[in-house]
C-alpha positions as CSV (number, residue, x, y, z in Angstrom):
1,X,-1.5,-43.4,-14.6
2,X,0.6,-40.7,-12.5
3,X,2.7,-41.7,-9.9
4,X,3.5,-40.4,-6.3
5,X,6.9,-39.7,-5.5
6,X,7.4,-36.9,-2.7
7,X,10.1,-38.4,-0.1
8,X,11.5,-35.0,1.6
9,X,9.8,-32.8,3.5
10,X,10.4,-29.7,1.3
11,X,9.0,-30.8,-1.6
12,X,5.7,-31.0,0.5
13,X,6.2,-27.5,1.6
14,X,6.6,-26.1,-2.0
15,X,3.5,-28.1,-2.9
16,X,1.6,-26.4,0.6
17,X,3.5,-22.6,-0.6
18,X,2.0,-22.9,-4.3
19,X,-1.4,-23.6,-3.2
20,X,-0.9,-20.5,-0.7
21,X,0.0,-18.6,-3.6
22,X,-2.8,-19.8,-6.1
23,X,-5.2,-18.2,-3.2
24,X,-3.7,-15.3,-3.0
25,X,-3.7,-15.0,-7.0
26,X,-6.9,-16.3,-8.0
27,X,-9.2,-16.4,-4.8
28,X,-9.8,-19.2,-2.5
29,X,-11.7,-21.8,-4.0
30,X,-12.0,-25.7,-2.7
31,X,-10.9,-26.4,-6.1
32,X,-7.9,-24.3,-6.6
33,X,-7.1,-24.6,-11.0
34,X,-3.6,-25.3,-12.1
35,X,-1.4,-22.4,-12.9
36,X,1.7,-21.1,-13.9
37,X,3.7,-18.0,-12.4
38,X,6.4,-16.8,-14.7
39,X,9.5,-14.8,-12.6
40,X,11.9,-12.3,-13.5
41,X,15.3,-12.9,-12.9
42,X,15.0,-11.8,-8.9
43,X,12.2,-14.6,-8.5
44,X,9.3,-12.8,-8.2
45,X,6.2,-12.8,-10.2
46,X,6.2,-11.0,-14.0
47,X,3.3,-13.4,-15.4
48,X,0.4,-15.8,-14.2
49,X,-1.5,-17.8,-16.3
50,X,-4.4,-20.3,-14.7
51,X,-5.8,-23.1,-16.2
52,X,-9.4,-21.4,-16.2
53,X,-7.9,-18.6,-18.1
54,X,-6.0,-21.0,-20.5
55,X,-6.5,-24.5,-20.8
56,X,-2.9,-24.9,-22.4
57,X,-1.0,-23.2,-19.4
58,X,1.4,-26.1,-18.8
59,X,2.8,-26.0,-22.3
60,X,4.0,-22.8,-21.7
61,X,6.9,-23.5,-19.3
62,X,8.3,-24.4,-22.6
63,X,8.4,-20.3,-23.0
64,X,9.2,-19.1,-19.3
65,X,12.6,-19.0,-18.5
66,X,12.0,-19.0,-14.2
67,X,8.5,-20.3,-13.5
68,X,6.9,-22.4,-10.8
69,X,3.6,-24.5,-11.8
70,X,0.9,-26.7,-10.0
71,X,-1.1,-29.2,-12.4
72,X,-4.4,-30.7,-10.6
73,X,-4.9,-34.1,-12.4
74,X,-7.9,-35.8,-12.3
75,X,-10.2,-33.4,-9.8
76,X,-7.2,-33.2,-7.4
77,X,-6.2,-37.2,-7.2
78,X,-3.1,-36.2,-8.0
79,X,-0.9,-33.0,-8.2
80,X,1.7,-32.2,-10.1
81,X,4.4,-29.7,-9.0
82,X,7.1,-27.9,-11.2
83,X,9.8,-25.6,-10.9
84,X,12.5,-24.0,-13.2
85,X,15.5,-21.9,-12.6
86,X,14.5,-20.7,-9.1
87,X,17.2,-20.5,-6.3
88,X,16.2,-21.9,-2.8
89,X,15.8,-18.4,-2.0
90,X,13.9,-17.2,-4.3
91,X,11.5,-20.5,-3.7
92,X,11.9,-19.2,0.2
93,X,10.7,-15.8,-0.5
94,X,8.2,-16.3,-2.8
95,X,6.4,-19.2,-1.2
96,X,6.9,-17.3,2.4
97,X,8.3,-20.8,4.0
98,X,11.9,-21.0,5.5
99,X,13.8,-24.6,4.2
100,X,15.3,-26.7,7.3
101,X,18.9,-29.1,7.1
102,X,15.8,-31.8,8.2
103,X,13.8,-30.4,5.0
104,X,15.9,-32.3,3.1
105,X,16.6,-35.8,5.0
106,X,14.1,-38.2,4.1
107,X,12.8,-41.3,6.6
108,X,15.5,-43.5,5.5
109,X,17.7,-40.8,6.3
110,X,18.8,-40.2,2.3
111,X,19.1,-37.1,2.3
112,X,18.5,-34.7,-1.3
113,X,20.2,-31.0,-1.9
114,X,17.9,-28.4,-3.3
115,X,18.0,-28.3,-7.3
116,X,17.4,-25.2,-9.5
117,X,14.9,-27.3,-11.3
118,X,13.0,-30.1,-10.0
119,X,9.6,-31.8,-10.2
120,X,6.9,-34.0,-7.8
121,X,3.6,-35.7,-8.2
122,X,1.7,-36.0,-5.7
């Protein structure tokens, strides 16, 4: 069984950003698919690929060098967020959100830097 594991705020703003973009590339729908956007080396969008159009979309981040990927598990119980080789601006731009120093400063007051590559469930 999936587990949660968000603690900083920005992770929850990439995971709000992708479903903004999935509307924007595939309509809104109450039960947004997962997808995969591949990017080009300037972080903007060269491929998508949604789970209605092919089942096996998450295997291909195995052949995107820069992508950024939303699995819905389970009718949306959980959701699984992934990204690969994409700077914080990039993420910035393409998501249309702004990170904060407090973006990154969870309630304990740990506080995370922003990786290249990273991963949540929610």
């Amino acid at each position: 069984m999936p587990k949660s594991d968000p603690k900083f705020p920005f992770q929850f703003k990439i995971m709000q950003g992708i479903g903004e973009l999935g509307e924007k590339l595939l309509g809104e729908s109450r039960e947004l698919p997962g997808f995969i956007v591949e990017l080009n080396s300037d972080g903007e969008i060269i491929n998508a690929v949604s789970q209605n159009d092919n089942l096996d979309f998450i295997q291909l981040d195995e052949k995107f060098k820069s992508y950024l990927m939303i699995d819905v598990i389970d009718n949306g119980e959980y959701i699984y967020i992934k990204w690969q080789n994409l700077s914080k601006e990039h993420i910035e731009n393409l998501l249309n959100t702004k990170f904060i120093e407090k973006d990154f400063i969870d309630s304990m007051g740990n506080t995370k830097d922003y990786a290249r590559t990273g991963s949540v469930m929610f």
